[in-house]
Each structure stands twice: as structure tokens, then as C-alpha cells.
C-alpha positions in Angstrom: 0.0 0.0 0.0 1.2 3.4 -0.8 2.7 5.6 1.9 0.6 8.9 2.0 2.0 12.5 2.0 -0.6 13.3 5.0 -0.6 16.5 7.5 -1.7 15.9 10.7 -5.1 18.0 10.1 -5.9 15.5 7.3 -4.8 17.2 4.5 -2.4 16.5 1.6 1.1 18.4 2.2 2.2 20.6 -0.5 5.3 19.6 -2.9 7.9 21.7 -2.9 8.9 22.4 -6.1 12.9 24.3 -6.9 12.1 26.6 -9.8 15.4 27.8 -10.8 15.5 31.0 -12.8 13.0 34.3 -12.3 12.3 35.1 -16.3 8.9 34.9 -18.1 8.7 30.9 -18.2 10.1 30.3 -14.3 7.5 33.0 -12.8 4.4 31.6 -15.0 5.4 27.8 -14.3 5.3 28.8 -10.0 2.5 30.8 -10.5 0.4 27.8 -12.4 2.4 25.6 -9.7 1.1 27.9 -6.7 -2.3 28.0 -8.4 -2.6 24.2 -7.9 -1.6 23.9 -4.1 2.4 23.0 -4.7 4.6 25.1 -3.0 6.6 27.1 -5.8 10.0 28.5 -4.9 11.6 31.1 -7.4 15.4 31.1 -7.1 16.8 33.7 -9.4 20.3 34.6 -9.7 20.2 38.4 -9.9 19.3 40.7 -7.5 15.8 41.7 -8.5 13.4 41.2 -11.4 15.5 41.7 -14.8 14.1 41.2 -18.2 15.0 43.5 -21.6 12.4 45.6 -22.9 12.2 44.3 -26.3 8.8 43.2 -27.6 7.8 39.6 -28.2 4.0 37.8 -28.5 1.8 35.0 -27.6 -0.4 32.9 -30.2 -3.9 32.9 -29.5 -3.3 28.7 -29.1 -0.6 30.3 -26.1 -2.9 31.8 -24.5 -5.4 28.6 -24.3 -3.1 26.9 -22.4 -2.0 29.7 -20.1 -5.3 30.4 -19.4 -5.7 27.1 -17.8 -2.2 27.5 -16.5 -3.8 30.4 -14.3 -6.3 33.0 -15.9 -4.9 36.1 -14.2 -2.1 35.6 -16.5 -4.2 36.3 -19.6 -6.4 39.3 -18.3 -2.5 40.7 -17.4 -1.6 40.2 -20.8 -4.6 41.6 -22.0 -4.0 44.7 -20.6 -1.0 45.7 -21.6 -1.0 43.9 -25.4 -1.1 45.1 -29.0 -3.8 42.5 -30.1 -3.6 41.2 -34.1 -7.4 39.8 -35.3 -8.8 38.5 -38.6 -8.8 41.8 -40.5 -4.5 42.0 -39.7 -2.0 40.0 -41.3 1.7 39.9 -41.3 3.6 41.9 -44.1 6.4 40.7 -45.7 8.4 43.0 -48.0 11.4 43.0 -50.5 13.6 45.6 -48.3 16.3 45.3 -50.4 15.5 46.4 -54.6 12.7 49.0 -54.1 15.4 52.4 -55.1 13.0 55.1 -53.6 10.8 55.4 -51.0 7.5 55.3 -52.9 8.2 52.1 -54.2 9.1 50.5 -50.8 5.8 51.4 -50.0 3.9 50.6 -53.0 2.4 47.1 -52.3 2.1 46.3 -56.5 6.2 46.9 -56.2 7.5 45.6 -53.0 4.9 43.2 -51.3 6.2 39.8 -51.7 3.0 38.5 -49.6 0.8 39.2 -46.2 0.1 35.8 -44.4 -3.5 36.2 -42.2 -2.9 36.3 -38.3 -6.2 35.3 -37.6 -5.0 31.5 -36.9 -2.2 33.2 -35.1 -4.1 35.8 -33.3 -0.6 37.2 -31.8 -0.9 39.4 -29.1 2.2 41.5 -28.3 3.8 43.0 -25.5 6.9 44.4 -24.0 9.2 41.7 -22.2 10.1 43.5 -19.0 6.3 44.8 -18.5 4.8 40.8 -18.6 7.5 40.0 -16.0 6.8 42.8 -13.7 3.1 42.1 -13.6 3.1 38.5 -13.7 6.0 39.0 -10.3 3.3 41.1 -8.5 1.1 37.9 -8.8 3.6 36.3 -6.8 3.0 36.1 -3.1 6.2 37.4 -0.9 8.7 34.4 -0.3 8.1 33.4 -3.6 11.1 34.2 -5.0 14.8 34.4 -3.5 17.1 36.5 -5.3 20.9 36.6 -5.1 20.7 32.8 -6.0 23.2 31.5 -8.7 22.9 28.0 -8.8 26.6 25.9 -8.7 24.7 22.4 -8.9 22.3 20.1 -7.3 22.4 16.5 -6.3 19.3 14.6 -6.3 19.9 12.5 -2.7 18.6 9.2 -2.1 19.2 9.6 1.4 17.7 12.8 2.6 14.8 12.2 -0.1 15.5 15.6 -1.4 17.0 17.6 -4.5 19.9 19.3 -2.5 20.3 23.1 -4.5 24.1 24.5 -3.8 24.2 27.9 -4.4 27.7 30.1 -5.2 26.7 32.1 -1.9 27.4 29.2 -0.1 23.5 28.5 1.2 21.5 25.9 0.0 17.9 24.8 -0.5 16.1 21.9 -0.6 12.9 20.4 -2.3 10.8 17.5 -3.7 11.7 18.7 -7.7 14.5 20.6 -9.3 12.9 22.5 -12.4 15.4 24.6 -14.2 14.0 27.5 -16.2 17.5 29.0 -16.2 17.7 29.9 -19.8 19.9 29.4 -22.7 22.9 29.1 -20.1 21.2 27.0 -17.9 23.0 25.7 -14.9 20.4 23.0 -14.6 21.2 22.1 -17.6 24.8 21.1 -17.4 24.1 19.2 -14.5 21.6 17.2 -15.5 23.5 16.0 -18.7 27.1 16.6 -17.3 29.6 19.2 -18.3 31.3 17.6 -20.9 28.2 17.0 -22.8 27.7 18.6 -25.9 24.6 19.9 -25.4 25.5 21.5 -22.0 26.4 25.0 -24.1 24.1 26.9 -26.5 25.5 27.5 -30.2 26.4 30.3 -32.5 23.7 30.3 -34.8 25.7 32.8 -36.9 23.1 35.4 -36.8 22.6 38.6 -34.5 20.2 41.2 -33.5 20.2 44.9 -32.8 17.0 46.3 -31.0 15.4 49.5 -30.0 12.2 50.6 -29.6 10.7 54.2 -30.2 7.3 56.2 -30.5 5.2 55.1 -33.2 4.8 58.6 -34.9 8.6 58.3 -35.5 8.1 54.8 -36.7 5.3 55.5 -39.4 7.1 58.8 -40.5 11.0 56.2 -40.9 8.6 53.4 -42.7 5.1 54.5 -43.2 2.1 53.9 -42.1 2.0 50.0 -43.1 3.4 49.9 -39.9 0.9 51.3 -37.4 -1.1 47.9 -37.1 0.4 44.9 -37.6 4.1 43.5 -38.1 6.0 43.9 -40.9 9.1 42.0 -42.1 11.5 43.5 -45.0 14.0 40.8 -46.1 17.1 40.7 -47.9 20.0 38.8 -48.4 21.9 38.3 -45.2 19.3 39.9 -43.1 16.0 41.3 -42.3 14.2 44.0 -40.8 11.3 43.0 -38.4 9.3 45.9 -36.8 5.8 45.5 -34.9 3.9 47.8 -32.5 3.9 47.3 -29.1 2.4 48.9 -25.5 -1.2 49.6 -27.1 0.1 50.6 -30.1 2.8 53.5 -29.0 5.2 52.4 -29.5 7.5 50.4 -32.5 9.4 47.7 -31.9 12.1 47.6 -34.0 14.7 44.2 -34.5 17.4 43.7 -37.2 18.7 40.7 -37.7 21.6 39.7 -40.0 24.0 36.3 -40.5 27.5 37.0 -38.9 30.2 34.0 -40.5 32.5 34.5 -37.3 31.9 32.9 -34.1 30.8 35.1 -31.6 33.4 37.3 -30.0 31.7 36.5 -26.0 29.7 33.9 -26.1 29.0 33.9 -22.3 27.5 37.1 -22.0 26.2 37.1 -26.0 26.0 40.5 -26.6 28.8 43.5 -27.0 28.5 47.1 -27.6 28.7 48.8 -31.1 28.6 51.7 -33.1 25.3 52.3 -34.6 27.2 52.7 -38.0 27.1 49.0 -38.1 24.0 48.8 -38.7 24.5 51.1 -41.4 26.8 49.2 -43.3 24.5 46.5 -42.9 21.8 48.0 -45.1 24.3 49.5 -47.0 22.7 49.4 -50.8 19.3 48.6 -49.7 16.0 50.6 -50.0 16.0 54.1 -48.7 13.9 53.1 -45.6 15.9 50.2 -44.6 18.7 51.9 -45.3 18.5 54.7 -43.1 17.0 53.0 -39.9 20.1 53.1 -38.3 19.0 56.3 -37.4 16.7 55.5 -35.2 19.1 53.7 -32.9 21.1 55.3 -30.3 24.8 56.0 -31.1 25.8 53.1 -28.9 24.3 49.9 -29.5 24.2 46.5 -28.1 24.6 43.6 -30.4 23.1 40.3 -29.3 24.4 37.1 -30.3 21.7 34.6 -31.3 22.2 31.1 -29.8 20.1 27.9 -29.9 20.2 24.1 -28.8 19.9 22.9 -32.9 23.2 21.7 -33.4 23.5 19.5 -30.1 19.9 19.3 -28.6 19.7 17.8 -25.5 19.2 13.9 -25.7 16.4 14.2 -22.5 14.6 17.2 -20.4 14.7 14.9 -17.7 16.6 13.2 -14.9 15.6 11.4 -11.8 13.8 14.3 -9.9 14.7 17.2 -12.4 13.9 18.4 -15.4 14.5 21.5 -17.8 11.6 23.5 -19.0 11.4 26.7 -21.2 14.6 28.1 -23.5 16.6 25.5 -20.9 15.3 22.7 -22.4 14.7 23.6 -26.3 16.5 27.1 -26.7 15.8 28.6 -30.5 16.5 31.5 -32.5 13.4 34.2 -32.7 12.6 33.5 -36.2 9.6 31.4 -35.8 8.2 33.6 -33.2 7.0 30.8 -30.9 9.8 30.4 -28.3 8.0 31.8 -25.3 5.1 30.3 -26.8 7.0 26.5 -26.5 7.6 27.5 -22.9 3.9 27.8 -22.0 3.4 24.4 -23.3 5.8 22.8 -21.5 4.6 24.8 -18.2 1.0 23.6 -18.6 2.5 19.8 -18.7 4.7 20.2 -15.8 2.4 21.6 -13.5 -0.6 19.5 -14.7 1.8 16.1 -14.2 2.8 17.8 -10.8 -0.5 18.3 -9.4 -1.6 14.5 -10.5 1.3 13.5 -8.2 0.2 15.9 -5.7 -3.4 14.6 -5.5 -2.1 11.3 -5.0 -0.7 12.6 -1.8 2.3 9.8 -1.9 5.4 10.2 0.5 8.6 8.5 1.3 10.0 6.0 -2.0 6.3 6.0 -3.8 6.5 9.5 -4.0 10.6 9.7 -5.4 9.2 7.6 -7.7 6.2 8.9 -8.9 8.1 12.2 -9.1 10.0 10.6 -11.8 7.8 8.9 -13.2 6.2 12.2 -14.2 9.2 14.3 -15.2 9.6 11.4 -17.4 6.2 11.6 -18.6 6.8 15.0 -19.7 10.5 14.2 -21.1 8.5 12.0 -23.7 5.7 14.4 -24.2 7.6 17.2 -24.5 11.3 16.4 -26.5 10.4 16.0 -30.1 8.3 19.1 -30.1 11.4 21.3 -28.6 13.6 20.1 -31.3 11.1 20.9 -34.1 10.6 24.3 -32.6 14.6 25.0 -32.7 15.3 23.6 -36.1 12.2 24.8 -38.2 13.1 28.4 -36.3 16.8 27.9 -37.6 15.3 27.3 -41.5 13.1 30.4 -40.8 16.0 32.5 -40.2 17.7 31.5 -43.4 14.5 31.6 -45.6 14.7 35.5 -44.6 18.0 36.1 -45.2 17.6 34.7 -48.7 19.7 31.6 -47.3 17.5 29.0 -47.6 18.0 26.7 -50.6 14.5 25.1 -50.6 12.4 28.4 -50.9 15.7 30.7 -52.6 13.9 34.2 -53.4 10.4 33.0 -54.4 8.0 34.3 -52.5 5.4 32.0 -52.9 7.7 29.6 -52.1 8.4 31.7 -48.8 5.1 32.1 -48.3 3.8 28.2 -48.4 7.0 27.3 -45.7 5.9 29.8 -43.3 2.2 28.6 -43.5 3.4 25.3 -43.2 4.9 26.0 -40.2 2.7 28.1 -38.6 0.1 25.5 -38.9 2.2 23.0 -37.0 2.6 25.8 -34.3 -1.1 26.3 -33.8 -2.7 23.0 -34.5 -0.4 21.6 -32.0 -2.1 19.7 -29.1 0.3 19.3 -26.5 -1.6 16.5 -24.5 -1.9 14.1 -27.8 1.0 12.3 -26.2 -0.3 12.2 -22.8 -2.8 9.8 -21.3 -6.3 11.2 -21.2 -6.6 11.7 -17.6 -3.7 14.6 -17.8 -5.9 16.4 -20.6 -8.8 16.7 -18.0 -7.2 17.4 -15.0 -5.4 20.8 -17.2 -8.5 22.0 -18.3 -10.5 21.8 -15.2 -13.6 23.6 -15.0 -14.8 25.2 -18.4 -13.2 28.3 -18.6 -14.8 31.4 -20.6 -13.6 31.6 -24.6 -10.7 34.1 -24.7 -10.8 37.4 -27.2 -9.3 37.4 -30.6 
């Protein structure tokens, strides 16, 4: 007979669940975790809440399963969003032949093809504000700062996942999950140093971002760009901007392919003269051309990284696991990243709270503790590695890089809807047992906006 995890007053005792790392998918997975009775502990290595304020978005399929992750999560993001619907679609234009500015904006000229967002139904926002509003769900305790984790050791003896942290302290709980990122700590552990896939690559491409007003936006690149995103590709790079914070303010990425390895590939980014950017677009329309203007003199210059050269052969081991960019990290081509992480939230803390209802303790529990993180290791793998290579071909298809689709735009086009299909259409519990699909979706919840 099973052992029970029983309080005195009758009652199941809470798991307590390690979440290492305090960005967008460690504070949604303790806050779906929290929602369902476990006891969530944030451990994040700086010293306060730290995100960038860049813009990024969440499908409307995203948002299904955060809602049932925990619903405050979606009115938070509906407050603060730039929302696409039916009647919006994504622009993408030739940024580089167009030779003056009225044919960059004359669709008949320089519109290689608009795919609909409707299936998408992105809803955009700025990094640093989700963070901050999904922390102030948070009760206090929920999160220790100050905390780089060294390693862990998952102890037979003791029953617990020992956390050592470079302070010197340590911490102790039922489950490890790392959410630490492309870097991940967890990570390294879990597979061991000397494993491939305990660093992130050099994709070869990098960014430069900025934001600023809209007005300033629509008067660099008209007024295509007031609504909905729009993408003007070339060969060797591409210029992505989209609005953000209500529709304010642009968000404005460029992304190019870079042959050397990255000169610091710890910290992946450096600081450059704006002029780079410059000579980037050097040749191109008018309006790409010149949007190095809009960036400060000083700029940083990220280094894209991902997991598609050496993914990691399991998420998984004994009584921790890796979830979010930890687990599957991907360049930002296809869009979806963040996305991926709220799937693999909504498993963990659904396969957590079936273990939790079972209210096991001593050896049943260890075991049923990896019997789930194993559970969502299978459920979970193959989809992260789609998500990082198909984001990888993305990349390349806009930098006119991509054999398979070269410079035809319908080409182009039919990839990306290809793709996008097998973003949206993807049911994350198809490789779970029923039971699991139930328990996640609860109660009916009310249909979410566009």
C-alpha cells in the first residue's frame, strides 16, 4: 500500500517544487504551480526582477493553455497587449530592390505577400512589463534573489534535491525545475559538463534592437506599420518591426548572419557603433537603409544562440527536469519560443499536481516524481527540437539563405504557412494519457478574445 503525504489535520502536504531561474517561463510555471496547491519557490540569480524591454508575443493557441495555466495571466496580458485579429496580417516585403521610397511602400512593387494572423491571433507586448506584472502575482517568499545555482544532487538519502548555491547556502525540495535559460545551470548538471549539449551554439546570426514612439516609426517606414508587423527581407538579413504597448510604440529588431563565431559567447552580446547597422543595409531601399537612425549612437549587439546543433538527448533526470529556452533554446525567427515554454509549463504543473493529488510520500513519492518528469520528457522532447530547427530554416529563408524556398515568394510564403500550422494545430496532450488532458483543463473556462 502506498505511503501517503498526509498532515496531521488530514490534508495532503504541499510539494515543494525548486524553480530555478526568475524570467517569463520560471515565474508563469510557480505561478500555475502555486495556483494548484504545490509550493513554488523562485530562485533567481540576480538581485531583482531583470528582463530586456524588447517586444515579443503569444499565439492565441498560447494563451489557451495559459489560461488554464492560471487566468490572471491572460487578463495581465490583455492589458498591456497590442492585439492582431482576422482583419490583420503579417507583411512581408522586399527591403532590399525598391530604389526610392515610394516604391518601398507601393504594395504592387515591393509586397512579396501578407500571411493572415487570424490563426495566429498574436498578441504582443513588452518583455520586461509581462515580467513585472506576472511577479506582482507572486506572493512574498516566492522568489529568493541573489541565488546562482553551482549544482544540485538529487539525494537518495535525505529524499531531497539538494540546491548548492555560489553564496554558499543551499535549498532543498521535492523537484528541481530549471527554467534558467539558454545558459542553464540546470542544464549542465543534469547532462554533465562535458556534454555537448551543455552550451548553446552560435547560430551565426545577431540582433540589434530599440524601440521608439510610433509617430517616429510610421514617419521612418510609413504607415504600413501602425497595425500589424511587418518584415522586409534581404540577403543576409531582415528588418522586423511590430507595434507594441497599445500601439505607441514600435518595436524595431534587425537581424543579419554574422560568419565569425561570436566574439563572447557567455554574455552574447557586445557594444557597437550604430554605423554597423548602417553598413549593414548598405545598398538597400532608402527606408531600410536609413533605420540606423533610429538607434542610439551606442548599441548592443546580441548574439543569437540555440540548442539545434547538439539538442539535448532528455529534459529529464531522476527528480529534475528542464523546461522553457533551458530545455529547447531557438532562434526568434519562428516567433514561438516563449510560446513552447507555455506548453511545456502547462504539462509540468498538470503532471505535478496529478502526483500531488495522490498525496504519496517517502519511495512511492521519489518515484512517482520521476515517473512524471519522465512523462513530460517524452511528451515534450520531439516538439522542442522541431521548434529549434524549423526556427533555424526560418531565419535563413529570410536572409535569402535557404535553398528550398531561394527568393520566391510563394515559395516563402507556403514554408511559413506550413509552419505556422504546425505551431497552432499543435495539441500538447496528444501524447499524454487522457486523464492529464482533464485534469489541465478543469472547469470550463470562458472563450478568450481574438
Amino acid at each position: 500500500m502506498a505511503s501517503k503525504n498526509i498532515n496531521g489535520n488530514g490534508s495532503a502536504r504541499p510539494l515543494n517544487v525548486a524553480v530555478v531561474g526568475g524570467g517569463i517561463i520560471g515565474v508563469m510555471t510557480a505561478i500555475g504551480l502555486r495556483r494548484r496547491g504545490i509550493n513554488a519557490i523562485i530562485y533567481e540569480r540576480a538581485q531583482t526582477w531583470h528582463e530586456v524591454s524588447a517586444g515579443f508575443a503569444f499565439t492565441g493557441a498560447a494563451r489557451v493553455w495559459m489560461q488554464h495555466i492560471d487566468p490572471a495571466l491572460v487578463e495581465l496580458l490583455a492589458n498591456i497587449s497590442q492585439k492582431t485579429d482576422a482583419s490583420t496580417s503579417n507583411a512581408y516585403w522586399n527591403g532590399y530592390h525598391p530604389r526610392t521610397k515610394e516604391d518601398a511602400e507601393d504594395e504592387s512593387k515591393s509586397l512579396l505577400f501578407r500571411t493572415p494572423t487570424n490563426n495566429l491571433s498574436f498578441w504582443g507586448c513588452v518583455r520586461s512589463q509581462f515580467l513585472k506584472g506576472m511577479a506582482d502575482l507572486l506572493p512574498e517568499g516566492a522568489a529568493v534573489f541573489g541565488k546562482q545555482l553551482l549544482n544540485y544532487v538529487d539525494d537518495e538519502q535525505s529524499g531531497k534535491v539538494v540546491l548548492h548555491f555560489n553564496d554558499g547556502t543551499t535549498a532543498e525540495a521535492d523537484v528541481l525545475l530549471g527554467c534558467d535559460g539558454i545558459h542553464s545551470v540546470t542544464r549542465k548538471v543534469l547532462l554533465g559538463a562535458d556534454h555537448p549539449a551543455s552550451r548553446a551554439g552560435f547560430s551565426h546570426t545577431v540582433t540589434y534592437r530599440t524601440m521608439v514612439p510610433i509617430d517616429v516609426g510610421i514617419k521612418a517606414l510609413g504607415e504600413k506599420v501602425a497595425k500589424s508587423a511587418c518584415n522586409h527581407l534581404g540577403p543576409d538579413a531582415d528588418l522586423l518591426v511590430y507595434p507594441v504597448m497599445s500601439g505607441t510604440v514600435l518595436n524595431i529588431a534587425v537581424f543579419a548572419y554574422e560568419e565569425p563565431e561570436f566574439p563572447d559567447p557567455d554574455r552574447m552580446t557586445i557594444q557597437v557603433d550604430r554605423t554597423e547597422i548602417k553598413k549593414l543595409f548598405d545598398g538597400w531601399s532608402p527606408q531600410v537603409a536609413d533605420i540606423w537612425k533610429l538607434y542610439p549612437e551606442k548599441v548592443v549587439k546580441w548574439g543569437i544562440f540555440d540548442l539545434d546543433a547538439n539538442p539535448p538527448p532528455a529534459y529529464a533526470g531522476g527528480r529534475a527536469c528542464l523546461v522553457g529556452d533551458a530545455a529547447h533554446a531557438s532562434t526568434p525567427y519562428l516567433g514561438v519560443g516563449a510560446c513552447t515554454g507555455v506548453e511545456d509549463a502547462l504539462v509540468v504543473c498538470t503532471l505535478l499536481e496529478s502526483v500531488q493529488q495522490k498525496a504519496l510520500s517517502g519511495e512511492v513519492l521519489k518515484e512517482g516524481l520521476r515517473d512524471a518528469l519522465q512523462t513530460y520528457n517524452a511528451a515534450r522532447l520531439d516538439r522542442g527540437r522541431w521548434i529549434h530547427h524549423h526556427s533555424r530554416q526560418m531565419g535563413q529563408m529570410y536572409h535569402w539563405r535557404y535553398g528550398p524556398t531561394g527568393r520566391d515568394p510563394e515559395r516563402m510564403k507556403k514554408k511559413l504557412e506550413e509552419n505556422w500550422s504546425a505551431v497552432v494545430n499543435y495539441d500538447i496532450f496528444a501524447e499524454l494519457s487522457p486523464e492529464f488532458r482533464e485534469l489541465a483543463m478543469g472547469a470550463q473556462v470562458a472563450p478568450l478574445g481574438a
